[in-house]
C-alpha positions in Angstrom: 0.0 0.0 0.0 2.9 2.5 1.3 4.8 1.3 -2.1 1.9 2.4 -4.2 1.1 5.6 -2.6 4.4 6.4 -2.8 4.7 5.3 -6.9 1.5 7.8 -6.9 2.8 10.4 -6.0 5.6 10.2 -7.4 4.4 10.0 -10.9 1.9 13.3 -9.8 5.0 15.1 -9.2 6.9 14.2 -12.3 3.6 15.2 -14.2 3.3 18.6 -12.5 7.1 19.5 -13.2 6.3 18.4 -16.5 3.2 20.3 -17.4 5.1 23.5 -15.6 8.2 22.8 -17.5 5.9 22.7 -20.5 3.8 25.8 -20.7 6.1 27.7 -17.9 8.2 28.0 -20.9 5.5 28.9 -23.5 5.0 31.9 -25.1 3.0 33.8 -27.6 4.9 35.9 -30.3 4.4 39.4 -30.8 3.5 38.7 -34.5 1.0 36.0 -33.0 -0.7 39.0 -30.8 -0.7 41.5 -33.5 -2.0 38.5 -36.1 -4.8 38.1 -33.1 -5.4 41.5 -33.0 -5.8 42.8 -36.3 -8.3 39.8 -36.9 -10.3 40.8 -34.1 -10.4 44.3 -35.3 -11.6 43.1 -38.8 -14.2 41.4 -37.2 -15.5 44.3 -35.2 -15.1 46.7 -38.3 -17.8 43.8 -39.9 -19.9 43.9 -37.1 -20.1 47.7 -36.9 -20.7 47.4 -40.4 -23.7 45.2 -39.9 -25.0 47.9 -37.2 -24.5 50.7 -39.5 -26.6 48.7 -42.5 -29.3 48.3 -39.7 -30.2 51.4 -39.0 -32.3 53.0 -41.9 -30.2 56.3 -42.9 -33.2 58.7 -42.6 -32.5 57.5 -39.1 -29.0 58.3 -37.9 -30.4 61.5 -36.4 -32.3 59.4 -34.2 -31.5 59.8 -30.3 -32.8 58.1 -27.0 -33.4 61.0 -25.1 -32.3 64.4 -25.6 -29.2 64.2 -23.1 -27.6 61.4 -25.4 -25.5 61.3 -28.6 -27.7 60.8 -32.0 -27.2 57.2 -33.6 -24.6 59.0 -36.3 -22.9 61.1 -33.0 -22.5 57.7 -31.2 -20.7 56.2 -34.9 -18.6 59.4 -35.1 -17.4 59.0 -31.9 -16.6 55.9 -32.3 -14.7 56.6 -35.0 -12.6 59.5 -34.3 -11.8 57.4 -30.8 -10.4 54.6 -32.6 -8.1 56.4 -34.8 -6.7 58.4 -31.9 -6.0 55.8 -29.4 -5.1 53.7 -32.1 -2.5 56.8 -32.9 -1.4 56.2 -29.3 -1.0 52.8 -29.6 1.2 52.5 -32.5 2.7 55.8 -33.4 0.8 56.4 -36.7 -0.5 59.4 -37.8 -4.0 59.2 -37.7 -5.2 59.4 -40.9 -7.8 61.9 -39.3 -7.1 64.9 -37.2 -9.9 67.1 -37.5 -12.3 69.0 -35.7 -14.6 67.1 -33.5 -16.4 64.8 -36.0 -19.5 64.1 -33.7 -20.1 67.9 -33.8 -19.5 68.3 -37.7 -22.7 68.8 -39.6 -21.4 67.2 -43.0 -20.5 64.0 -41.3 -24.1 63.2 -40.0 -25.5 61.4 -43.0 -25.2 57.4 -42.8 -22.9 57.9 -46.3 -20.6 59.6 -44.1 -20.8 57.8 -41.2 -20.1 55.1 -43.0 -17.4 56.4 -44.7 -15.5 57.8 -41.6 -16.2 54.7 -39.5 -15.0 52.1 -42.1 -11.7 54.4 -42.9 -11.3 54.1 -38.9 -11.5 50.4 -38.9 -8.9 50.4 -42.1 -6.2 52.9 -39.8 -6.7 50.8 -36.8 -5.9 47.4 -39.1 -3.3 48.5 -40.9 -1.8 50.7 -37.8 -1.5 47.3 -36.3 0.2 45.3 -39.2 2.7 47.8 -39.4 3.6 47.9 -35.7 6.8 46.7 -35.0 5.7 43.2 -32.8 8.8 44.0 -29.9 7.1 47.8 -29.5 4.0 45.8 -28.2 5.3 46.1 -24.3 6.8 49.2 -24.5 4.9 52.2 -23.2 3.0 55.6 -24.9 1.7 58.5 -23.1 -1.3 60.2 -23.8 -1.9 63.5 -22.0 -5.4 64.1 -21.2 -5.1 66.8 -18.2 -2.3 64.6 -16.7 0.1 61.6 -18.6 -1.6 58.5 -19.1 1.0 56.1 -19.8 0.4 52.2 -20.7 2.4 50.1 -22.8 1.2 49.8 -26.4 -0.7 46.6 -26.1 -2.6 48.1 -23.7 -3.6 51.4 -25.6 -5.0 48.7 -28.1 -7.2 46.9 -26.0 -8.4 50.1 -24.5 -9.3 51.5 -28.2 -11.1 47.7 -28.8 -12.8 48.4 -25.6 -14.1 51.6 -26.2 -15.2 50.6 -29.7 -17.0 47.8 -28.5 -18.5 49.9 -25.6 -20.0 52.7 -27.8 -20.9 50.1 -30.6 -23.1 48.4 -27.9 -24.6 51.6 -26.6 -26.6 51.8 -30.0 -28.3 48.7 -29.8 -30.5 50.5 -27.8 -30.7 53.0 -30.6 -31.8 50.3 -33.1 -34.4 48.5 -30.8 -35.8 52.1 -29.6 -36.0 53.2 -34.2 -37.9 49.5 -34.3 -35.0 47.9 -35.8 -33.9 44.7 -34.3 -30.2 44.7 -33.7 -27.4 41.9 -35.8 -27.1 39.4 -33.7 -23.7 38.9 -32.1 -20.7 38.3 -33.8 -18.1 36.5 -32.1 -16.1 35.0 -34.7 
């Protein structure tokens, strides 16, 4: 009994150094995280795409209540946000450095909504491609009333997050215009 207990553990323990010797030593390229991340990107410029087609165009003016972005403000936003974090993130000049977009009159239509939100999606992908995969970890500072400083990776998840998060917000656009919303779009 002793003998096999022993043998037991034993063979536990040379599995566990194993399995940590294994993926202890793992790790994921740069080019495999920027790969990841410019497909992930693609795939939310689709899905924005699919939110943008939703919404019928004499309705981009639409807004939930009066304190709130319109449907084309919300899309702007969006927009203009991704290419400047994106900026952050990578060093690229944004291939937009206007006035405030969600402000501008001539960018409300869904034609140029459309047009500004796809061209952010094609900066923020090709931004990517063309960042050097060893830059991911170092850091960029963004002043916004004090330095914000993050390492590049993270000024690229932030942009995907914010995307995301003002994407979602006009769901409730699209159910409150009658519209039903695309459904999601993981992969």
């Amino acid at each position: 009994m002793r003998k096999n207990l022993i043998t037991t553990l034993l063979l536990i323990t040379v599995t566990l150094f194993s399995v940590t010797a294994t993926f202890g030593q793992a790790s994921i390229s740069g080019d495999t995280i920027k790969n990841a991340l410019a497909k992930e990107w693609q795939r939310a410029k689709e899905y924005t795409q699919e939110y943008m087609r939703a919404m019928p165009a004499n309705k981009y003016s639409f807004k939930a209540t009066d304190s709130v972005r319109t449907f084309a403000q919300q899309l702007l936003h969006l927009a203009q946000a991704n290419m400047f974090l994106v900026s952050t993130a990578t060093g690229e000049k944004s291939s937009y450095a206007g006035p405030d977009l969600e402000k501008s009159a001539g960018a409300q239509s869904a034609d140029s909504v459309m047009y500004y939100v796809n061209s952010s999606y094609d900066f923020a992908i090709n931004a990517i491609k063309k960042l050097p995969a060893t830059s991911l970890m170092q850091t960029a500072t963004l002043n916004m009333g004090r330095p914000l400083t993050e390492t590049r990776l993270a000024w690229l998840l932030k942009s995907f997050e914010h995307q995301t998060h003002h994407r979602g917000q006009t769901t409730i656009y699209l159910r409150l215009a009658g519209v039903r919303p695309p459904n999601e779009k993981l992969f």
